[in-house]
N, C-alpha and C positions, 0 to 999 in steps of 0.2 A: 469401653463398650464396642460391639464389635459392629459392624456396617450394617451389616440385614437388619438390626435389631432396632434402627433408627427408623422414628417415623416422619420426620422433615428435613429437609436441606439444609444446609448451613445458612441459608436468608429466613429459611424457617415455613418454605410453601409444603405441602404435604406429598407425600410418597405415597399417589395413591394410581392406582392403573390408566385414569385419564393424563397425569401428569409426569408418568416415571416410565422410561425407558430405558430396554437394558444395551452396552453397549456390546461390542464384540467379545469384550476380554472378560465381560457378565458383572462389569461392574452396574450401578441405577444412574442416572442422567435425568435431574430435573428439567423439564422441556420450558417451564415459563423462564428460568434462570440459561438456558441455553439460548432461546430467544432472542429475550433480551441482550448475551452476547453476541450473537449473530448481528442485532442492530446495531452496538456500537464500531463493531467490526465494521461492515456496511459503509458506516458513517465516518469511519476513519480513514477507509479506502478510498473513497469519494470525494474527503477532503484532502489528501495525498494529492490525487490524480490530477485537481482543478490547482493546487498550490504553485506547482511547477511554471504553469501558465503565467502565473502572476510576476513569478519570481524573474522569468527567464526574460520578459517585459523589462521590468524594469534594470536587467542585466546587460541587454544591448540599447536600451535608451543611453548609458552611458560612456557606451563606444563612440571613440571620433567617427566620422563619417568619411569612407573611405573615399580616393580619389576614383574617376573612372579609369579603368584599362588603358593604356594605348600599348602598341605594341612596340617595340625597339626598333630604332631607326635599318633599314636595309645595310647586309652585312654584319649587320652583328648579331655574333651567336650571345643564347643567354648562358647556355653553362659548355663549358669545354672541360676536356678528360685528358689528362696527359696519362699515357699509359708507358 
């Protein structure tokens, strides 16, 4: 059966001019099925974004806890280059 000929989307909402838009290439673009991907997309970005936060917590809670600086007693270099 050939595209034009269809009258609903593969979820089954209808192809009718409130709901169907054409893309560039003139294919039809269900808009409540498009939507709705836009929200999961959304929502998946969003949980991405805030994950890292959590992750990255609990990745230096179990780092040793570093000494303070001091610096090398006078006279002495930290790196020398024999050239």
């Amino acid at each position: 059966m050939l595209n034009r000929g269809k009258t609903h989307c593969i979820r089954g909402h209808v192809f009718d001019e409130a709901n169907t838009y054409l893309t560039r290439e003139g294919a039809r673009q269900c808009r409540t099925c498009e939507r709705a991907r836009h929200r999961r997309q959304k929502a998946e970005m969003t949980k991405r974004d805030k994950a890292p936060l959590a992750s990255e917590m609990s990745r230096f809670a179990r780092l040793p806890l570093l000494e303070a600086y001091s610096p090398p007693p006078s006279g002495v270099t930290e790196c020398s280059l024999a050239l």
